[in-house]
N, C-alpha and C positions, 0 to 999 in steps of 0.2 A: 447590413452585413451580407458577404457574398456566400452564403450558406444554401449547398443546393436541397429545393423540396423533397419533403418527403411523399412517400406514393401516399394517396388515397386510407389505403389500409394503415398504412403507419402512423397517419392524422387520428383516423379512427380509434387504433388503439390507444395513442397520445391524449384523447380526448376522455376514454373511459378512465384512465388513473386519473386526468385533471377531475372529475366528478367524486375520484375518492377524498382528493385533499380538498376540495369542497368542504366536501359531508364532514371531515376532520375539523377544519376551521370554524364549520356549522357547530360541531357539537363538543367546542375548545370556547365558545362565546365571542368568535369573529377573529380568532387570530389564532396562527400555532406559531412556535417559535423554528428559527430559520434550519438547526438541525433534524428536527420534525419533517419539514416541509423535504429537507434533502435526504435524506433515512425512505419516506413515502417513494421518492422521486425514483433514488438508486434498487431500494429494496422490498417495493410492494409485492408480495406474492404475486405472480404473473402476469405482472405490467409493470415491475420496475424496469428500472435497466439493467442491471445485473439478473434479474430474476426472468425476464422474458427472454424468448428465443432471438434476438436480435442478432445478428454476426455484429461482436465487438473490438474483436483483437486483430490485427496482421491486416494484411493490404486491402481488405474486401471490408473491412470494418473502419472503427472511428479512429484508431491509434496502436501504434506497434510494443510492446513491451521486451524487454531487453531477451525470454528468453526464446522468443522466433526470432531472434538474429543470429540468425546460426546457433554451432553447438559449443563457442568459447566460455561465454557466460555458465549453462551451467557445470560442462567439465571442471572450470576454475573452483565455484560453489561448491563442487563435490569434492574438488578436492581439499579443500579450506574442513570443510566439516568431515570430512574423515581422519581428519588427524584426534577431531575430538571423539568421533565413534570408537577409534584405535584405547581411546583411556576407559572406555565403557564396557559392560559384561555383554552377553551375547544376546539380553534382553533388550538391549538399546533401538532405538526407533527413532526414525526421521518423520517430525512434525509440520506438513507445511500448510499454511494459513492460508485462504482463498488463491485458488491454484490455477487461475484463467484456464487456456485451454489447455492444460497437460503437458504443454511442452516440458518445462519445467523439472518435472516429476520425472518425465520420461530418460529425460538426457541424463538427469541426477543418477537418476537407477541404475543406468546401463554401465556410467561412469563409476560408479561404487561399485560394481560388478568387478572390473578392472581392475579395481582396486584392491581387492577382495575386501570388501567395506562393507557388504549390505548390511541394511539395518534388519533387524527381526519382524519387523513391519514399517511399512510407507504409510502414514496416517495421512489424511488431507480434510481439512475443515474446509467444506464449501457451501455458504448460505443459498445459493442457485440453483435449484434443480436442473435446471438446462443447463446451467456450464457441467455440475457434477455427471448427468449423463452423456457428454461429448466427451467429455476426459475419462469414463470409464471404457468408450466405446475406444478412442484412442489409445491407452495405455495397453487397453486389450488386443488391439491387434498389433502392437511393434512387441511389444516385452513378452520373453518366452514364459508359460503358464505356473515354471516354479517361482519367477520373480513376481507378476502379475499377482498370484497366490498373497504376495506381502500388501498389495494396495488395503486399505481400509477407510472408508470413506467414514468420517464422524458425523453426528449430529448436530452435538454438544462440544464443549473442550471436557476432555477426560477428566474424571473427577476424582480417579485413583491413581495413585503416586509411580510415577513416573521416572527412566533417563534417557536419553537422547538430546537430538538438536531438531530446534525450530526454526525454519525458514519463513518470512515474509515479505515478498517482494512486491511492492506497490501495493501493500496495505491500508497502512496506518493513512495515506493521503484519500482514500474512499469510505472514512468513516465520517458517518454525519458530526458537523464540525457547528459548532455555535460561532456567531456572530455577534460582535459588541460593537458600540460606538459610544463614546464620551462627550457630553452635552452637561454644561454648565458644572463641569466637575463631577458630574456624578456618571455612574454606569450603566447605561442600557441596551437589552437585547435585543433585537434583530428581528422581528416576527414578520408573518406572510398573512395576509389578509386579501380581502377583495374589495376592490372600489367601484364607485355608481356600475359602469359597466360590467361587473362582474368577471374584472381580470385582476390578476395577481399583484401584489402593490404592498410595496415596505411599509411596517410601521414600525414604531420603536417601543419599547414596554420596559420599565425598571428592572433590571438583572437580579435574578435570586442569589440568593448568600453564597450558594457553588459556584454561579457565574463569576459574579463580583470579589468574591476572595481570590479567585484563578488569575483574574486581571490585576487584581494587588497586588499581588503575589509575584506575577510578571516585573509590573514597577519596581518593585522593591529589590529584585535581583536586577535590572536596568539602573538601578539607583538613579531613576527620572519618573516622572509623571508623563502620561500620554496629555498628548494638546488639545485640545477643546475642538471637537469633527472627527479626532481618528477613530478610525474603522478597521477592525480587522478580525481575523478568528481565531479560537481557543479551544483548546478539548477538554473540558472540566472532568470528565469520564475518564481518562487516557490512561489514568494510574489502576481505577476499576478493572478497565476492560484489557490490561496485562496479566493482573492477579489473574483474573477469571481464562484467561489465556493459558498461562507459564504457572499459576499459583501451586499447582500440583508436583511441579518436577522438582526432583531432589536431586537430582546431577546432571549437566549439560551445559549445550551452549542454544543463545536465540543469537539470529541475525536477522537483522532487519534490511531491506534496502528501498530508499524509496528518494522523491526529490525534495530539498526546502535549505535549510539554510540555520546555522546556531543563533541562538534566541534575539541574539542584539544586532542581527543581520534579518530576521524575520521582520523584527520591530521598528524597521530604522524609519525615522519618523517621516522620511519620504514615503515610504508606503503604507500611506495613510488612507487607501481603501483595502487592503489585505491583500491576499494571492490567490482568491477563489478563481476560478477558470472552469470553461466546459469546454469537452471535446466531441466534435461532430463532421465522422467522414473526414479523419485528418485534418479540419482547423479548428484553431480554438478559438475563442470566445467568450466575454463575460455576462452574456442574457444568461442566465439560469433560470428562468421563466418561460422559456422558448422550450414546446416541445418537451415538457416532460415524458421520461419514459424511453426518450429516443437518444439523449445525449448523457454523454458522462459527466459528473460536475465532481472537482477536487477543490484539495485547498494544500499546498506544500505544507512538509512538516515541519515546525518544531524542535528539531535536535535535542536543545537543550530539556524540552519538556520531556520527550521519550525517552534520556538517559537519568531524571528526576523519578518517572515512572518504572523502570529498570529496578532504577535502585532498591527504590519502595518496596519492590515487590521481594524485595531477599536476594539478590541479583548484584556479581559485581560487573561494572563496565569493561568488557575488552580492549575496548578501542572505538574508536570513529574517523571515519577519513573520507575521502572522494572512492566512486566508484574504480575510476581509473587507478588508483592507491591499488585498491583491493585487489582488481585483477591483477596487476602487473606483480602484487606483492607473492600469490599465490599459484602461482604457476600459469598464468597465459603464456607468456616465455614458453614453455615447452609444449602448450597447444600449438603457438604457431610452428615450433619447428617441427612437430608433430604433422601437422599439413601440409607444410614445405616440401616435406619426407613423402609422404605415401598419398595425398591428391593429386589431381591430373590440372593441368592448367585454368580449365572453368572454376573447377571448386576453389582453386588456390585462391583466386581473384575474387569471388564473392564472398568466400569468409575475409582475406581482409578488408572486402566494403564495409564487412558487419562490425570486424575488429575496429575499426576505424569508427564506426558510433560509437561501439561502449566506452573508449577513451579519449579519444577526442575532446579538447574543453568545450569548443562550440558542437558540439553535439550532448552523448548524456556525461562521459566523463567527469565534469565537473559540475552538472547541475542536478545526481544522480549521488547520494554519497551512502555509506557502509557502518551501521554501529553493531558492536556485536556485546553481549553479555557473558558469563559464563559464574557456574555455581559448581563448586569442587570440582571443576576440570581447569585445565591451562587452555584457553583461545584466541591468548594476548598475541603470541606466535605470528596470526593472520593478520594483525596491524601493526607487525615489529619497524615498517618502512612508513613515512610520514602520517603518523599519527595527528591527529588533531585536538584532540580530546582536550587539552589545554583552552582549545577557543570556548568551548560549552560554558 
């Protein structure tokens, strides 16, 4: 792989989290299973990747996320969910779930501002203490101290009842994901172990009845059996970890955005090693062995299983479509004319580089797509132009 090194100190560090999934493995009786190993990886208190100070987002890091590309993305976002804050009392509150470096938050806020939209609070669930204090240090010096005043950083997901809307953008794909493969008809999981040399090395172990019913379950709405070798990932959790998310809120909307594919397009029996990936310094790569602590490791989503878990949770479907859908549906149109209008020739030309990724099919436009929920509001609004939701 043409993956440049890392310093000295980065190996160092890489090497104290390898000692923790050791000692895990050690005291799991030689094996942990593979969303264990990537949980450890992404989110050990101060040696994951998400959890250490590492630069991870935008040019100087491993990958760019839609909302440092300029301020299209979240103006649009803001303005999609404020039509749902519009049907909410003046307690309403914008939810947003792991909130990289603030950008996000930032452009939302300012854009709801405009809007006269603010929420009563800006909550942000962030598992990182390092991302959490760069985004507090950021939000604090652009946003004036009575909007700043609404930031609230959680701990926890709120456990008292709640309205507003929930944003998650490039969530659901950085949550530790199981691993299955199918051998002689029956189901096995994916576990991490060590061999003679004491490096990291697949084994495979019987699937528990969560795993194994998740993958049944899969087949059965495939109305196929997976082939004898494939391989791929599941999130037997997926429906827990929304309850425990959204289970509180008694009126709003969630949107999710993230990349992957509807159920029978995740499963197609060509891809038959699944979509995990890591990202490192802008290329990707499928070692997820390599360098723990240092790189990112995802797996695309699911669609159909996130609108399954939606549902479950008391939640009707809004809609689903491509990202490109979503913006174009929701006011990018009047961003751009909006910068056409009042930017100077530099800025005009590097927002629409940025416009140009977020719809674009060969960029993220189409491998980037939008499901939104909603509980006693109307959301459907936001995917009235080619909905998809038929494919799921």
């Amino acid at each position: 792989m043409d993956l440049p090194s890392p310093s000295a100190e980065a190996i160092s560090h890489s090497q104290q989290l390898k000692d923790i999934i050791f000692s895990a493995i050690e005291q799991e009786g030689g094996a942990i299973s593979f969303a264990r190993y990537m949980e450890l990886a992404l989110y050990c208190p101060g040696l994951g990747y998400y959890s250490a100070g590492a630069r991870k987002f935008g040019a100087e890091g491993d990958f760019i996320t839609a909302p440092e590309l300029g301020n299209g993305f979240a103006y649009v976002l803001a303005s999609a969910l404020a039509s749902v804050l519009a049907q909410l009392d003046e307690s309403a509150v914008c939810f947003e779930v792991g909130a990289g470096t603030g950008a996000l938050a930032e452009k939302m806020l300012l854009r709801l501002q405009e809007l006269n939209q603010l929420p009563a609070q800006y909550w942000i669930l962030e598992p990182s203490a390092d991302l959490r204090e760069r985004q507090q240090v950021r939000l604090q010096a652009v946003l004036q101290p009575e909007i700043y005043a609404r930031c609230l950083w959680l701990d926890s997901p709120p456990e008292d009842s709640w309205q507003g809307v929930l944003v998650a953008n490039e969530v659901i794909d950085a949550l530790p994901t199981t691993r299955f493969i199918i051998e002689q008809g029956e189901i096995f999981e994916e576990c991490v172990a060590l061999d003679a040399k004491q490096q990291f090395s697949r084994v495979m172990r019987p699937a528990d009845g969560l795993v194994a019913g998740a993958v049944r379950h899969v087949e059965r709405n495939l109305k196929r059996e997976f082939d004898e070798g494939y391989c791929s990932e599941i999130l037997p959790q997926l429906p827990y970890w929304i309850q425990a998310i959204a289970g509180t809120m008694q009126r709003g909307a969630m949107l999710y955005i993230d990349y992957g594919y509807p159920r029978d397009e995740y499963y197609l029996p060509e891809r038959d090693d699944g979509t995990l990936i890591c990202h490192y310094r802008h290329r990707a790569h499928a070692d997820y062995f390599i360098w723990p602590g240092l790189q990112d490791i995802t797996a695309s989503v699911d669609f159909t299983a996130l609108a399954e878990a939606g549902v479950s949770a008391g939640f009707k479907l809004a809609g689903y479509c491509t990202q490109a859908s979503f913006l174009l549906n929701n006011g990018l149109a009047d961003y751009i004319a909006d910068t056409e209008q009042n930017e100077n020739d530099v800025a005009r030309y590097r927002e629409n580089q940025h416009i140009k990724k977020l719809v674009m099919p060969g960029e993220m436009g189409e491998r980037f797509h939008c499901m939104g929920f909603s509980i006693d509001v109307d959301f459907s609004a936001a995917f009235a132009n080619n909905d998809l939701s038929y494919r799921l």
